[in-house]
N, C-alpha and C positions, 0 to 999 in steps of 0.2 A: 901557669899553664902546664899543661901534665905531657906527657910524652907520646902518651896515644891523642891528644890534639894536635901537637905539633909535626907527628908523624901524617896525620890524613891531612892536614893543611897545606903541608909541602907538597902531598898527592895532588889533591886539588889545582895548587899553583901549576906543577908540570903539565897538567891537564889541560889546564888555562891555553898554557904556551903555547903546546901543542896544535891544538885548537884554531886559537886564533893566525897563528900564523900557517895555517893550511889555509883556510879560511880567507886569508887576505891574497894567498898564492892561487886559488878558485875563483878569487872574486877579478884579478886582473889578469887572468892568463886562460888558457883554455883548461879544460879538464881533464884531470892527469889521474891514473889510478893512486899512483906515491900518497898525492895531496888528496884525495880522497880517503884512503885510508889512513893516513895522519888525523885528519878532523875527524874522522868517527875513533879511533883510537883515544884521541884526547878527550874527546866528549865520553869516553866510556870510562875512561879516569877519572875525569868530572863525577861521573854520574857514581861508579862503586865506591868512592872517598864520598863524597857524601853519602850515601846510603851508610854507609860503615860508622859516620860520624852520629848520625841518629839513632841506630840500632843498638848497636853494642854498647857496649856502658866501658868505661878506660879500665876499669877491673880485669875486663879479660884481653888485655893485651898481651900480645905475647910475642913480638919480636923483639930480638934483642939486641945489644947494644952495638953490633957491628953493623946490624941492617939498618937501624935507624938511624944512626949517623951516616952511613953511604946517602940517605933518603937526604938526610937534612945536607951536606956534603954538596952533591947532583944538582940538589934543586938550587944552592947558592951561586955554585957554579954555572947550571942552565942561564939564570935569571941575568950572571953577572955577563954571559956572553951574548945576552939578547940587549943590553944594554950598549953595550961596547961597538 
């Protein structure tokens, strides 16, 4: 797998999170601006990680190895704290 996939997949995943747990703070609580935009935030992660993964071709990648590792970094971190 190449590093411009594993970069926008991470995207994606944060996106996920994001998302869903606004999403689940919306569905049992009343409506809060925070969790509002949390879920549209994430859904927009969602949506430009995807879009970027169809469009572009990995050739033009072009972050480099301190951003991508924060990304991959963040998102292990995110994942391992929503876990926990």
């Amino acid at each position: 797998m190449e590093r411009f996939h594993v970069y926008h997949s991470c995207l994606i995943l944060v996106g996920v999170v994001f998302a869903s747990m606004a999403l689940t703070t919306l569905a049992s609580e009343a409506v809060s601006v925070p969790a509002v935009v949390q879920a549209v935030c994430g859904l927009v992660l969602v949506g430009a990680s995807g879009y970027e993964l169809n469009q572009r071709s990995p050739s033009e990648f072009d972050v480099g190895p301190v951003g991508f590792w924060a990304v991959v970094a963040g998102t292990v971190g995110l994942l391992a704290l929503v876990v926990i």
